[in-house]
C-alpha positions in Angstrom: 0.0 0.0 0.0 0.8 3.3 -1.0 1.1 5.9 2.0 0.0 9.6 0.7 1.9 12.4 3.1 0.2 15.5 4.2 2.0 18.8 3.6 3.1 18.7 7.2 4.4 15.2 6.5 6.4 16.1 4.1 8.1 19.3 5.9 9.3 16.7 9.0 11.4 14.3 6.5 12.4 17.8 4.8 14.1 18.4 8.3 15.3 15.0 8.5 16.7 15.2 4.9 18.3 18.9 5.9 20.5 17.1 8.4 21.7 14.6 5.9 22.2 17.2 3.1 24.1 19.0 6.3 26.0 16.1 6.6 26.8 15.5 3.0 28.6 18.9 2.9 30.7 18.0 5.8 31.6 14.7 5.0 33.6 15.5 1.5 37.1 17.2 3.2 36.8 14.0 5.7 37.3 11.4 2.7 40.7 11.7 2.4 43.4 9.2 1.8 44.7 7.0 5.2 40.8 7.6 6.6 39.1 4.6 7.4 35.4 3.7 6.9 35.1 3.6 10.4 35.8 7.2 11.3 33.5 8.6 8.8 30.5 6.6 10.1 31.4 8.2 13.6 31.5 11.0 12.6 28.1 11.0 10.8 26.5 9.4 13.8 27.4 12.1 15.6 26.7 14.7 13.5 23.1 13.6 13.4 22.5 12.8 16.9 23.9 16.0 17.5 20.2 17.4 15.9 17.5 17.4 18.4 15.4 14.5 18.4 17.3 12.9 15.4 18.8 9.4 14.9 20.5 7.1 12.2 18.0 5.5 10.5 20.3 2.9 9.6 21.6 1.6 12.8 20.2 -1.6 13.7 18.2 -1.4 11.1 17.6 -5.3 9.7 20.2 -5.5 12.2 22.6 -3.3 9.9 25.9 -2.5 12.5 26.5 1.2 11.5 25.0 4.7 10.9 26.1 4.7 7.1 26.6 2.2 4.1 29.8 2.7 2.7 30.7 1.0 -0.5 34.1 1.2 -2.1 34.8 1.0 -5.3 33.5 -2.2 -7.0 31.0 -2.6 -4.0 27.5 -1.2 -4.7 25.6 -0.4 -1.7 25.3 -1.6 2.0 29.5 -1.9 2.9 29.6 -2.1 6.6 32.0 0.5 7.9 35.2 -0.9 9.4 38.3 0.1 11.4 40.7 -1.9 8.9 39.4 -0.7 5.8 41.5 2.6 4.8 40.8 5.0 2.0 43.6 5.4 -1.3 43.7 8.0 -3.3 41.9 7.0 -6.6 39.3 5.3 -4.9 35.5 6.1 -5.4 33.4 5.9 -1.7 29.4 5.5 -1.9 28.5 6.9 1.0 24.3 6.1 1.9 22.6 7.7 4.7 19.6 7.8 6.6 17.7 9.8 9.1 14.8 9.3 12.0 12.7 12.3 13.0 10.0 12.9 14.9 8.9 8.8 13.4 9.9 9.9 9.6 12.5 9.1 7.5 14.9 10.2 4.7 17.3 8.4 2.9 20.1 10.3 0.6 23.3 8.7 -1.1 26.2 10.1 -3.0 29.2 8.9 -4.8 32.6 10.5 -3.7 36.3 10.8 -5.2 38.9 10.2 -3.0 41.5 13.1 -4.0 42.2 12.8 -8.2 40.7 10.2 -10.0 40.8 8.1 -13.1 38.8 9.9 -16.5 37.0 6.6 -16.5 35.3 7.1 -12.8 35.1 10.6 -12.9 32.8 10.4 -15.5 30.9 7.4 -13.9 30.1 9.7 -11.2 29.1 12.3 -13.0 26.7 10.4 -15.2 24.8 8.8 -12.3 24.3 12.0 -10.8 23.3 13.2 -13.8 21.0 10.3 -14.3 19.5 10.7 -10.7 18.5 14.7 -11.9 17.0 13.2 -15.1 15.3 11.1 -13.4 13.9 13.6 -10.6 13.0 16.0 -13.4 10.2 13.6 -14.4 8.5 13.8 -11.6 5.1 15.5 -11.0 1.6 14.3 -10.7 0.2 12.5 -13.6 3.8 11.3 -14.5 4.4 7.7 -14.4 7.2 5.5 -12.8 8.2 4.5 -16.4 9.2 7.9 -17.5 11.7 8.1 -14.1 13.1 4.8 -15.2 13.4 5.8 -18.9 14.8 9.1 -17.6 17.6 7.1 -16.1 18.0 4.1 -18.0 18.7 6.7 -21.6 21.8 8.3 -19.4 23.2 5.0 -18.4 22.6 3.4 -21.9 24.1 6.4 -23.5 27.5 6.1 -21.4 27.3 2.2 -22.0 26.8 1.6 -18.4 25.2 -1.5 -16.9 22.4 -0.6 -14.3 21.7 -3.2 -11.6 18.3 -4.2 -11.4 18.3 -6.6 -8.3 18.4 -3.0 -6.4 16.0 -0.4 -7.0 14.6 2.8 -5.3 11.6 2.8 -2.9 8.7 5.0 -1.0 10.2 6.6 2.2 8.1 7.9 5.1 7.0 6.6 8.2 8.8 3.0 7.3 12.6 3.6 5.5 11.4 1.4 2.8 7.6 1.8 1.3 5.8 1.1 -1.9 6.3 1.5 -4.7 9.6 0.0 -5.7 11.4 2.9 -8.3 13.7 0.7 -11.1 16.2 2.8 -12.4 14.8 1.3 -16.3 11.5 1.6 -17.7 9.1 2.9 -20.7 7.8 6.0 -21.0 4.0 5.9 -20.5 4.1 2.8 -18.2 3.7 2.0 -14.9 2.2 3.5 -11.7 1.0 6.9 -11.3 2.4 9.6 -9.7 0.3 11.8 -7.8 0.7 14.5 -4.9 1.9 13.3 -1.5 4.0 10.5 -2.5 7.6 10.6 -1.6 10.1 8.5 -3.1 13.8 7.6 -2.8 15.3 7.5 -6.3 18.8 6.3 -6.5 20.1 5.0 -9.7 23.2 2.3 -9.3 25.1 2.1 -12.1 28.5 0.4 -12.7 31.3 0.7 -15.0 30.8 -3.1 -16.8 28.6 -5.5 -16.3 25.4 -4.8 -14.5 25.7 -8.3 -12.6 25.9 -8.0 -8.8 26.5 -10.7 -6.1 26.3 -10.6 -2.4 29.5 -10.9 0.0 30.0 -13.7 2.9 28.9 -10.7 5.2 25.2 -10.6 3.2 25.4 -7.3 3.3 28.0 -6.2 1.0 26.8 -6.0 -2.8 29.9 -5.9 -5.3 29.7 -6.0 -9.1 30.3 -9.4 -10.5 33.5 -8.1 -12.7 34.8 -6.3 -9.6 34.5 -3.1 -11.8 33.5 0.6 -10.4 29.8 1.0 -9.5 28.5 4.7 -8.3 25.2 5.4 -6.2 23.6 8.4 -5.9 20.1 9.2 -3.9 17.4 12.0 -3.5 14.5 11.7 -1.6 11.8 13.5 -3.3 8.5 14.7 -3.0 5.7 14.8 -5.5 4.3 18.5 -4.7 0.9 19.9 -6.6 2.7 21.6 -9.6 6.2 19.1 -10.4 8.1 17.8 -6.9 10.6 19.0 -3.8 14.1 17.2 -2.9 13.9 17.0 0.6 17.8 15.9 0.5 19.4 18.5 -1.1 
């Protein structure tokens, strides 16, 4: 079931998303080379405990160990932060976050560089993020699911990126995951309805090669299947009267 929000709804994950758009301008000078995994997620959960009434939405969540996902590299999405894992320069760092306020979430994600990077994954990065705006642009009532997809899949198809489709983007509210599922593929013209009040988490994964994923020993960790680079970015978005609101930015 589909869970409509309210105006004033919407303005509490707006504050929840403020502290992880907040956080998201910290956090970039802090993923440096010799940092570890480990250190960043402190320092996010402290950062958002440090907002009134606020909590990491992630923590404990499915029994999830740490305040943020962090993925390096050829891992997708849900790396579990870790002491012994340290940073290079060249490496890319998804870095996925979520917040708890006053019983409503928001969920954000974005792909960083650590220091200069190779042509090949700077431009990864900035095609998903340019994907995940394409994709956001589509929304408004009376759009359909299919045109977010299509938004996304043309920019990833374009680039000759593979997009994985075991993942996909979700309703966010008073639950961290809701209906509808969001695939970052579709037709134009297909698919659900959007209409005022829904809020969604869009977040297009797209890697380097092959979109083929597989799970790690820890059944958390998602990797790509050629150990190639993947990149993750995330808005969560509200469908207003006349087009929609990132409630992340």
């Amino acid at each position: 079931m589909i869970h409509l929000k309210t105006p004033e709804e919407v303005e509490t994950i707006a504050r929840a998303g403020a502290i992880i758009g907040a956080l998201f301008r910290a956090i970039p000078e802090r993923v440096r080379a010799g940092a570890t995994t480990a250190e960043l997620d402190a320092f996010a959960e402290d950062f958002i405990r440090g907002h009134a009434g606020a909590v990491p939405a992630f923590k404990g969540l499915y029994n999830f160990p740490a305040t943020l996902c962090i993925s390096v590299n050829h891992e997708v999405v849900h790396g579990i932060p870790s002491a012994r894992r340290k940073l290079a320069a060249g490496d890319v760092v998804s870095v996925d976050c979520g917040v708890k306020l006053d019983g409503f979430y928001a969920d954000a994600a974005v792909t960083l560089p650590v220091g200069g990077v190779a042509p090949e994954a700077a431009q990864l990065l900035e095609r998903t993020l340019q994907a995940l705006h394409r994709g956001i642009a589509e929304v408004k009532p009376g759009a359909r699911l299919g045109d977010v997809g299509a938004a996304i899949q043309e920019v990833a198809d374009e680039a000759g990126y593979g997009i994985v489709r075991e993942l996909v983007g979700h309703g966010v509210g008073r639950e961290p995951h809701e209906e509808p599922q969001i695939p970052n593929w579709g037709k134009r013209g297909r698919g659900l309805k959007l209409v005022e009040g829904m809020v969604l988490a869009i977040e297009p994964m797209l890697n380097l090669g092959t979109a083929a994923v597989r799970t790690l020993p820890d059944r958390w960790t998602v990797v790509t299947a050629d150990r190639r680079l993947s990149a993750h970015f995330e808005h969560t978005v509200a469908v207003t009267a006349d087009g929609h609101r990132i409630l992340t930015q």
